[in-house]
C-alpha positions in Angstrom: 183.6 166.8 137.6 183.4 169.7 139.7 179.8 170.9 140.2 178.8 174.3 141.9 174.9 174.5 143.2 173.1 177.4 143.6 170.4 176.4 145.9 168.9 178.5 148.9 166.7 175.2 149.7 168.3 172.2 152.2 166.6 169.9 150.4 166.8 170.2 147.1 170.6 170.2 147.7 170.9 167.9 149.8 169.0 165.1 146.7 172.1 166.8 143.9 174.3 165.8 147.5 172.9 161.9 147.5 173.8 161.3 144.0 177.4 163.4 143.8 178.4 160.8 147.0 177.5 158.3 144.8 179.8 159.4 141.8 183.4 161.1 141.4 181.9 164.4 141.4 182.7 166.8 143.4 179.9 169.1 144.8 179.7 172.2 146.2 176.6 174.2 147.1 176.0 177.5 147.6 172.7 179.0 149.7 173.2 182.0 148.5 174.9 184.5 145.3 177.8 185.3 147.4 178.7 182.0 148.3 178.5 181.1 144.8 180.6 184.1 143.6 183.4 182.8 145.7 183.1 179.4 144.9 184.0 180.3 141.5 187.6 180.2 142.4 187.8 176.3 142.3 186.9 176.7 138.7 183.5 174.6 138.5 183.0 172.6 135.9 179.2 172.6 136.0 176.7 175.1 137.5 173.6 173.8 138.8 171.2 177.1 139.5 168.2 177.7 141.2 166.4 180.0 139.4 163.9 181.2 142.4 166.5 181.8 145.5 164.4 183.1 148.3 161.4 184.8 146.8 163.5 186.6 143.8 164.4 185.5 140.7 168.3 185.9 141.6 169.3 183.0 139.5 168.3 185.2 136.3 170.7 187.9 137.8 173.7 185.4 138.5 173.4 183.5 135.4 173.7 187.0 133.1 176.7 188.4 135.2 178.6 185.0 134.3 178.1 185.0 130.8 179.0 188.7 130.5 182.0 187.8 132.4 182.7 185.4 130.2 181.8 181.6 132.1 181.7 179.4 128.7 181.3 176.4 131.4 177.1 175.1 130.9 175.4 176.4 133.5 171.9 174.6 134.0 168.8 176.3 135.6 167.1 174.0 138.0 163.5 175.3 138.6 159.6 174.6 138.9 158.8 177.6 137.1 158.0 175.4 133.7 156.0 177.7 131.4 157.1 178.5 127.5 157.5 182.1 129.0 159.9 180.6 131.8 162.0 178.6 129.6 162.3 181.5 127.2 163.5 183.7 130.3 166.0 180.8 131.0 167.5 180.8 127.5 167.7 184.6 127.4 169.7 184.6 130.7 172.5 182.2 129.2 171.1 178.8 130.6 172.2 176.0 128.7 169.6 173.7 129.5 166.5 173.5 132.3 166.0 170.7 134.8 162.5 171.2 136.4 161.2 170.4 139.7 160.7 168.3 141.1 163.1 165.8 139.3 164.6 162.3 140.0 168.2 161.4 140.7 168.2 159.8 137.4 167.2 163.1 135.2 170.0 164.9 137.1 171.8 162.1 136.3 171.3 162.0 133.0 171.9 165.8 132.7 175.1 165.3 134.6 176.1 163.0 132.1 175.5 165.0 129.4 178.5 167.7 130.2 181.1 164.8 131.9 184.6 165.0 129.8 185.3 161.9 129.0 
């Protein structure tokens, strides 16, 4: 599977890194909305979004553009904002699902899992 990461934090990414070596997925992260725009051209399968990038809510703004773009791929908000009013927000940008930090390898495991073909 081909996984994209939005994620303006070393070490956050570098935990998703630790399990992708560990797998056949390929990973590739992102630090910021432009690096992410053009890593859309090796068609991920998976997007892995940091909902806080900096001290904006970017990964709102990234997650809308791609669904009105049409991205039908899930796209998964990764985020310690975990209020009903935060997971609402996350559902009204297009997230398919919310993995909240901080979280183990084996939740982002499992949430891996859940979107591998096969």
């Amino acid at each position: 599977m081909n996984i994209l990461y939005l994620e303006d934090e070393p070490q956050d990414a570098a935990l998703v890194a630790l399990y992708t070596r560990s797998t056949a997925h390929h990973l590739t992260v992102a630090n910021n909305v432009q690096e992410a725009e053009a890593a859309l051209a090796d068609n991920p399968d998976l997007i892995l979004v940091d909902v806080m990038l900096g001290r904006s809510k970017d990964g709102y703004q990234f997650t809308r553009a791609m669904r009105q773009q049409g991205f039908e791929q899930p796209i998964v908000a990764i985020t310690a904002l975990a209020t009903a009013r935060d997971m609402e927000e996350c559902r009204r940008a297009g997230f398919d699902q919310v993995l909240t930090k901080p979280f183990t390898i084996n939740q982002l495991a499992q949430v891996i899992a859940q979107y591998t073909a096969g």
